[in-house]
N, CA, C and O atoms as a GROMACS GRO file, in nm:
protein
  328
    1UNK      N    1   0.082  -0.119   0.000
    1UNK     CA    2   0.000   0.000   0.000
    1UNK      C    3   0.087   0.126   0.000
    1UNK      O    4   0.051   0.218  -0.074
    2UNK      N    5   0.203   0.140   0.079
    2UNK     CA    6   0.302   0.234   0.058
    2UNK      C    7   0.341   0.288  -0.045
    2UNK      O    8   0.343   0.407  -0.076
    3UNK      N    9   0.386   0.163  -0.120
    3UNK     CA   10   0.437   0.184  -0.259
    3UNK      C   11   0.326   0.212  -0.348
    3UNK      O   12   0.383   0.252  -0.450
    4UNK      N   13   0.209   0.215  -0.369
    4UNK     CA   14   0.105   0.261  -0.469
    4UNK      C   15   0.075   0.425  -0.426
    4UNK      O   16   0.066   0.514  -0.512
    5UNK      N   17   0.065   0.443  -0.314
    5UNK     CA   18   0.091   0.581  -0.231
    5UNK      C   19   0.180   0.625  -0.305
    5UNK      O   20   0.136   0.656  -0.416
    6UNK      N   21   0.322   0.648  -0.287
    6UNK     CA   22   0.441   0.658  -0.329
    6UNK      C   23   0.398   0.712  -0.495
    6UNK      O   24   0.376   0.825  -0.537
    7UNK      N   25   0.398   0.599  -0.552
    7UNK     CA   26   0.395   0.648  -0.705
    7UNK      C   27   0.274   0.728  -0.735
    7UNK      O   28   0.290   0.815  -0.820
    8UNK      N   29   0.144   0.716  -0.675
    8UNK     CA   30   0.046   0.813  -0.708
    8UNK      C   31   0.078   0.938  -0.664
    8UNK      O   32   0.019   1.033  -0.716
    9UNK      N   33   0.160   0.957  -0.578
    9UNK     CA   34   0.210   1.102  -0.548
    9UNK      C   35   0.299   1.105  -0.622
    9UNK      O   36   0.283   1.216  -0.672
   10UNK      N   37   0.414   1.050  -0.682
   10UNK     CA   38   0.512   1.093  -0.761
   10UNK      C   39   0.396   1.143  -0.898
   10UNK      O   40   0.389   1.256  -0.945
   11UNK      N   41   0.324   1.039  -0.934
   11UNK     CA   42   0.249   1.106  -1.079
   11UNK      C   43   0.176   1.189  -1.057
   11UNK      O   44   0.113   1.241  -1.149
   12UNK      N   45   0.155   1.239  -0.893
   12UNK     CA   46   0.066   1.389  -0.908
   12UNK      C   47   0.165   1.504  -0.951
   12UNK      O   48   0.135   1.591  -1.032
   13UNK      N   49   0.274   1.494  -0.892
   13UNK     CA   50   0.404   1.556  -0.882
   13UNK      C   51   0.403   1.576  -1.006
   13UNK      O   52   0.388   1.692  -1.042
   14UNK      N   53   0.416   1.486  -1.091
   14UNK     CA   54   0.471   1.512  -1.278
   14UNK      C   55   0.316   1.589  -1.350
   14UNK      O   56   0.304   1.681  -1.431
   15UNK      N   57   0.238   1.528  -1.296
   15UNK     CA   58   0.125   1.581  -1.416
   15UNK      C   59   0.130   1.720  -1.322
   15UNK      O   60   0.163   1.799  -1.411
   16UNK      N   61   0.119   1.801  -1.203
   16UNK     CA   62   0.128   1.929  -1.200
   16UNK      C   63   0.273   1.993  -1.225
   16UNK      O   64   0.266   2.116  -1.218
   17UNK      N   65   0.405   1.945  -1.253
   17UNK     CA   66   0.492   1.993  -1.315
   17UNK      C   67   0.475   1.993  -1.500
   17UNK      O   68   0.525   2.078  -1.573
   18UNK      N   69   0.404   1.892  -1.539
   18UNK     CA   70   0.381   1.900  -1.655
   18UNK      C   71   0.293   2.000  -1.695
   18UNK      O   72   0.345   2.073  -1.779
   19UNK      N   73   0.177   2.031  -1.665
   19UNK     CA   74   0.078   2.189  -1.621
   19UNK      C   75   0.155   2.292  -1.652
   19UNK      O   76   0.142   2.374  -1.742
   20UNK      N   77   0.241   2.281  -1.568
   20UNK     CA   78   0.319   2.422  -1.540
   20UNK      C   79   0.407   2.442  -1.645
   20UNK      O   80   0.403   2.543  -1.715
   21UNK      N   81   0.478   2.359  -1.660
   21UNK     CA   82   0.540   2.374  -1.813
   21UNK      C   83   0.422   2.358  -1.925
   21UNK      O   84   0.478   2.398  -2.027
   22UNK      N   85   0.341   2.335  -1.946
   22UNK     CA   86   0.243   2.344  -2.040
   22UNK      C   87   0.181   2.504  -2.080
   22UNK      O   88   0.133   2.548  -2.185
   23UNK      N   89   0.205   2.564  -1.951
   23UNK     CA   90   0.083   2.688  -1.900
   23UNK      C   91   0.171   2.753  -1.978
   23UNK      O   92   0.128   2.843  -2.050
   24UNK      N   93   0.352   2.711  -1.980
   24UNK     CA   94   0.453   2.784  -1.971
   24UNK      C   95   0.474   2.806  -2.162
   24UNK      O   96   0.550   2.888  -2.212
   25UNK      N   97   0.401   2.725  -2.228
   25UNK     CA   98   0.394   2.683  -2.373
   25UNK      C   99   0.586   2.625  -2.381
   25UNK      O  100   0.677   2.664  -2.454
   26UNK      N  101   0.584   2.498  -2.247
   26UNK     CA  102   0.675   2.437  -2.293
   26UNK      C  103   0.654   2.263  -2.285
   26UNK      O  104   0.678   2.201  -2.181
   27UNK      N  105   0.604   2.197  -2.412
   27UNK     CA  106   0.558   2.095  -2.448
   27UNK      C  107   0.690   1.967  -2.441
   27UNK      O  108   0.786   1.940  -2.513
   28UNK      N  109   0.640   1.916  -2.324
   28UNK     CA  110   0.734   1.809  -2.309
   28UNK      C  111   0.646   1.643  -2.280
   28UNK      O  112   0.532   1.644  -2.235
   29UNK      N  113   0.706   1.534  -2.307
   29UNK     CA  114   0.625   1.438  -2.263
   29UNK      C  115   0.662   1.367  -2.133
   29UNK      O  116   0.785   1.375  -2.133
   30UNK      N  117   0.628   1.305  -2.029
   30UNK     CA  118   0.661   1.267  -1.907
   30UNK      C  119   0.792   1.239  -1.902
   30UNK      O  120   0.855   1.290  -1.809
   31UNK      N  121   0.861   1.157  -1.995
   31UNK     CA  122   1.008   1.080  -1.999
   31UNK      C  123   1.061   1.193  -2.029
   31UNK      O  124   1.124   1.239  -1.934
   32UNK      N  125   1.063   1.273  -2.143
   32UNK     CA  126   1.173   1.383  -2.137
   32UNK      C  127   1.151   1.516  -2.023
   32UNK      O  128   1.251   1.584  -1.998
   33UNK      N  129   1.065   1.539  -1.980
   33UNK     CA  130   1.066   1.616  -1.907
   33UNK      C  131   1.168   1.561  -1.772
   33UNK      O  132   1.277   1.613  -1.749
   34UNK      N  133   1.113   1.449  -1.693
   34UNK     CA  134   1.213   1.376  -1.651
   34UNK      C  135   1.376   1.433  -1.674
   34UNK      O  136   1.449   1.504  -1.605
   35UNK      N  137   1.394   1.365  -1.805
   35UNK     CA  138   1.567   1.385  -1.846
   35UNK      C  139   1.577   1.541  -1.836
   35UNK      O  140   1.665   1.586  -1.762
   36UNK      N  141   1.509   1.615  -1.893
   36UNK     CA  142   1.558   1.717  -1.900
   36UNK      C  143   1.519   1.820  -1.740
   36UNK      O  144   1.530   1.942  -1.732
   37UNK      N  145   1.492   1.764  -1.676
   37UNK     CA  146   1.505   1.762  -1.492
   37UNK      C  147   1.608   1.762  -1.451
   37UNK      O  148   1.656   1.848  -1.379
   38UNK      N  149   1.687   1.613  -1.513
   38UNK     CA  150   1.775   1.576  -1.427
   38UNK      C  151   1.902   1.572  -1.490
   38UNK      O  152   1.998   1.497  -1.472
   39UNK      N  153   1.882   1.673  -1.573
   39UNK     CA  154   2.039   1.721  -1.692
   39UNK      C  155   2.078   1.905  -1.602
   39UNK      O  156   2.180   1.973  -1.612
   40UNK      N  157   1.959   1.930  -1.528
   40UNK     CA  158   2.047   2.074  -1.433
   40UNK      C  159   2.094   1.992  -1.336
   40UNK      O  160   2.044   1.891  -1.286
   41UNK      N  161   2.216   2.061  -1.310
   41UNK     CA  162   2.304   2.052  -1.244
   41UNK      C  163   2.305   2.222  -1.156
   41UNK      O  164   2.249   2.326  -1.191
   42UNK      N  165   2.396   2.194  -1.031
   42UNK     CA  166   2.436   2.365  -0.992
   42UNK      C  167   2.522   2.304  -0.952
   42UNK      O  168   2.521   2.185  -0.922
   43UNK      N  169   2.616   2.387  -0.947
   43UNK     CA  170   2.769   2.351  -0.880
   43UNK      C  171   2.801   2.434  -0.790
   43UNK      O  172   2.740   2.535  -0.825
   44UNK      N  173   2.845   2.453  -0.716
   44UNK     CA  174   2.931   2.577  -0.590
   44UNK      C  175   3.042   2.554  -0.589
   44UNK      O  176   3.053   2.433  -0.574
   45UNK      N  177   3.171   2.618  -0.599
   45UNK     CA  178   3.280   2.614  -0.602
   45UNK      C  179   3.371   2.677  -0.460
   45UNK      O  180   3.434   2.775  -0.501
   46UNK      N  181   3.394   2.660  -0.340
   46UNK     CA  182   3.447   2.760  -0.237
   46UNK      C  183   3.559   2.747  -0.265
   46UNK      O  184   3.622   2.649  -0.306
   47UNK      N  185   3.594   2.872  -0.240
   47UNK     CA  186   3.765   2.886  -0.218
   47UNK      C  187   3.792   2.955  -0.089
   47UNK      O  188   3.732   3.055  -0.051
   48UNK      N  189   3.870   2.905  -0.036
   48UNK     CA  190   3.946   2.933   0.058
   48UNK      C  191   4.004   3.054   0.074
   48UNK      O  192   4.093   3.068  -0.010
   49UNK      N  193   3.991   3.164   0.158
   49UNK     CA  194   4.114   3.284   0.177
   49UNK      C  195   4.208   3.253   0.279
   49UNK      O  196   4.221   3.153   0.349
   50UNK      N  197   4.277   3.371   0.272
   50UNK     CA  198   4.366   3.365   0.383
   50UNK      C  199   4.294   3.418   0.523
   50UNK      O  200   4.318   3.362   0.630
   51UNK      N  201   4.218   3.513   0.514
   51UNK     CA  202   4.144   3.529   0.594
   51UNK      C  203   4.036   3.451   0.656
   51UNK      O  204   3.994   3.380   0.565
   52UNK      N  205   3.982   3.432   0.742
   52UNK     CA  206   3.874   3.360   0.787
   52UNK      C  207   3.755   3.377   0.742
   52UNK      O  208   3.654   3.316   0.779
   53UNK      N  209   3.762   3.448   0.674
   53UNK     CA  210   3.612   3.419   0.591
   53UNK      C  211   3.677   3.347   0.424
   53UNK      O  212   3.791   3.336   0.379
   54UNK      N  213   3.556   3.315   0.378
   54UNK     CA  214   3.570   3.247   0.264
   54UNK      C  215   3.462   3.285   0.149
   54UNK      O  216   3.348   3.301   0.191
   55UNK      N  217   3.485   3.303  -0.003
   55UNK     CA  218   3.442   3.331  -0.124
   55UNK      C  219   3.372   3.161  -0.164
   55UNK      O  220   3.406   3.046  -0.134
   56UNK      N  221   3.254   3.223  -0.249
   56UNK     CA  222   3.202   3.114  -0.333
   56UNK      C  223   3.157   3.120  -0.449
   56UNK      O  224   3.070   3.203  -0.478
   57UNK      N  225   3.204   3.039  -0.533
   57UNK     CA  226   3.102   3.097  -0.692
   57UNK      C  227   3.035   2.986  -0.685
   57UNK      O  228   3.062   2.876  -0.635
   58UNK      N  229   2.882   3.056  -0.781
   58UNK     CA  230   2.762   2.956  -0.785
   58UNK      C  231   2.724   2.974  -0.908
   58UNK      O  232   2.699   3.084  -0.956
   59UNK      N  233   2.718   2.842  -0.980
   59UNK     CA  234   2.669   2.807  -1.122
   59UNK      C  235   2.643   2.726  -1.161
   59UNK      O  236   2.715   2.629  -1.136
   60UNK      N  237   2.536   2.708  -1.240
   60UNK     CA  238   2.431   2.620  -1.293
   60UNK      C  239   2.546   2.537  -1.434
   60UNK      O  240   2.606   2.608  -1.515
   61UNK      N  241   2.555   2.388  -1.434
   61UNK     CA  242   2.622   2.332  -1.555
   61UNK      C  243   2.607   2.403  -1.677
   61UNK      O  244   2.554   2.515  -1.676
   62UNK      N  245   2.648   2.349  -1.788
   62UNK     CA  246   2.633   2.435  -1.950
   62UNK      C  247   2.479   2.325  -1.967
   62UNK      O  248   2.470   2.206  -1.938
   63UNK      N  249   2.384   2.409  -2.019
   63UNK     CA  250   2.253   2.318  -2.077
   63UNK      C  251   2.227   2.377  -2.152
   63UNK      O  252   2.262   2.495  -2.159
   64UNK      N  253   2.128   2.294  -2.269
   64UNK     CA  254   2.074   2.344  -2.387
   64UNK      C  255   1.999   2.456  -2.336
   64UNK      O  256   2.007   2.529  -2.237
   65UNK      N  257   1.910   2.442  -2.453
   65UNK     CA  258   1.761   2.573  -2.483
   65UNK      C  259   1.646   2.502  -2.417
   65UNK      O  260   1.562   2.570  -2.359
   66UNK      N  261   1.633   2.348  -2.424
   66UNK     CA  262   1.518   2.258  -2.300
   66UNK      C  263   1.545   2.312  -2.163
   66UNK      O  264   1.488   2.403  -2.104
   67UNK      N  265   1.622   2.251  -2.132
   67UNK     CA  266   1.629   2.216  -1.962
   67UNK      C  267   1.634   2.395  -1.918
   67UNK      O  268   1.607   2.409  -1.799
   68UNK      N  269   1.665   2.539  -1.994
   68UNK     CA  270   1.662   2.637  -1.962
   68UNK      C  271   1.526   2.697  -1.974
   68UNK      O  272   1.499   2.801  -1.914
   69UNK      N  273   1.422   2.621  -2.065
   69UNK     CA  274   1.324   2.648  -2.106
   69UNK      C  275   1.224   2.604  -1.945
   69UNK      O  276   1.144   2.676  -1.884
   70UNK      N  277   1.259   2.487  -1.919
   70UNK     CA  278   1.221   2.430  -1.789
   70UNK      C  279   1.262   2.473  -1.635
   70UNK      O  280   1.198   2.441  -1.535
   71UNK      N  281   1.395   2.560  -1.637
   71UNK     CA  282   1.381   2.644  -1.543
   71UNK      C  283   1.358   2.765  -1.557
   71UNK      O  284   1.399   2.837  -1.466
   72UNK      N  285   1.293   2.823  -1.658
   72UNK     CA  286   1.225   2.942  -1.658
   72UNK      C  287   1.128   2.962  -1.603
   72UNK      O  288   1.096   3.049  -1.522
   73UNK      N  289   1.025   2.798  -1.690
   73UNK     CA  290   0.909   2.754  -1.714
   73UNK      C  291   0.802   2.759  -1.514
   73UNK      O  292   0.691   2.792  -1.473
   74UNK      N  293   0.938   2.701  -1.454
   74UNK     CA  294   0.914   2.591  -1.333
   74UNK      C  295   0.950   2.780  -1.210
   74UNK      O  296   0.874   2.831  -1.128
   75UNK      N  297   1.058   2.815  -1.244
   75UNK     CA  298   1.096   2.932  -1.145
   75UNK      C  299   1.185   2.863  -1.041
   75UNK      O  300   1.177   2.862  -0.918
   76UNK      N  301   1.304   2.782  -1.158
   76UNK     CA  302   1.382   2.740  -1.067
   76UNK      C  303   1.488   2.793  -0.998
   76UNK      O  304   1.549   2.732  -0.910
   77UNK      N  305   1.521   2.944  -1.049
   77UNK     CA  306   1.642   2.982  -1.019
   77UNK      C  307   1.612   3.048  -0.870
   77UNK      O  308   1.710   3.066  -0.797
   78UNK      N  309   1.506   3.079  -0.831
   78UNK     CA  310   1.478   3.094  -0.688
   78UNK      C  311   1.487   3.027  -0.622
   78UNK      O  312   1.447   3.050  -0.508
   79UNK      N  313   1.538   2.920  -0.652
   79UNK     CA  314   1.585   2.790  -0.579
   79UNK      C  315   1.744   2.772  -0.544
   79UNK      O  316   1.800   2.680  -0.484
   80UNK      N  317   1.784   2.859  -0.587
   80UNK     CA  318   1.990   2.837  -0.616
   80UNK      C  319   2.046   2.899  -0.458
   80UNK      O  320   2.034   2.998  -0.386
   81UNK      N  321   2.084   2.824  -0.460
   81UNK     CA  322   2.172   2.805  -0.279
   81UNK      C  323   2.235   2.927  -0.288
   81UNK      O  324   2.281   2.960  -0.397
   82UNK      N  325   2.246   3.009  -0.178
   82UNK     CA  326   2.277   3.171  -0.169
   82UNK      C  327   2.377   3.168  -0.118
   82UNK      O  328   2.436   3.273  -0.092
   0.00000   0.00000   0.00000
């Protein structure tokens, strides 16, 4: 019973992410939307000073025109670790 739970919430999850990219006029089908989910990446890079405090750069991998289309779509960049 868990596991039917489980996946009926994961497919509520996709069909209202699919909505949203739809609303967004960005037409994807369940499987690629998927991939193109799980092709962002963010990276953080710290570097070290000499001082006790420390610098960080923050950036999203190189991605096509999809997966950018999908964090436009979705309002993912309000999501990027500060």
């Amino acid at each position: 019973m868990r596991v039917r739970a489980l996946l009926r919430e994961a497919l509520l999850l996709l069909s209202l992410l699919r909505r949203k990219l739809g609303e967004a006029r960005v037409r994807l089908s369940f499987a690629r939307m998927v991939e193109r989910l799980a092709d962002i990446r963010e990276v953080t890079v710290l570097f070290r000073e000499a001082e006790a405090s420390s610098s960080r750069a923050l950036s999203v991998s190189e991605i096509d025109a999809e997966p950018q289309k999908v964090i436009d779509a979705l309002d993912l960049a309000r999501l990027r670790t500060r």
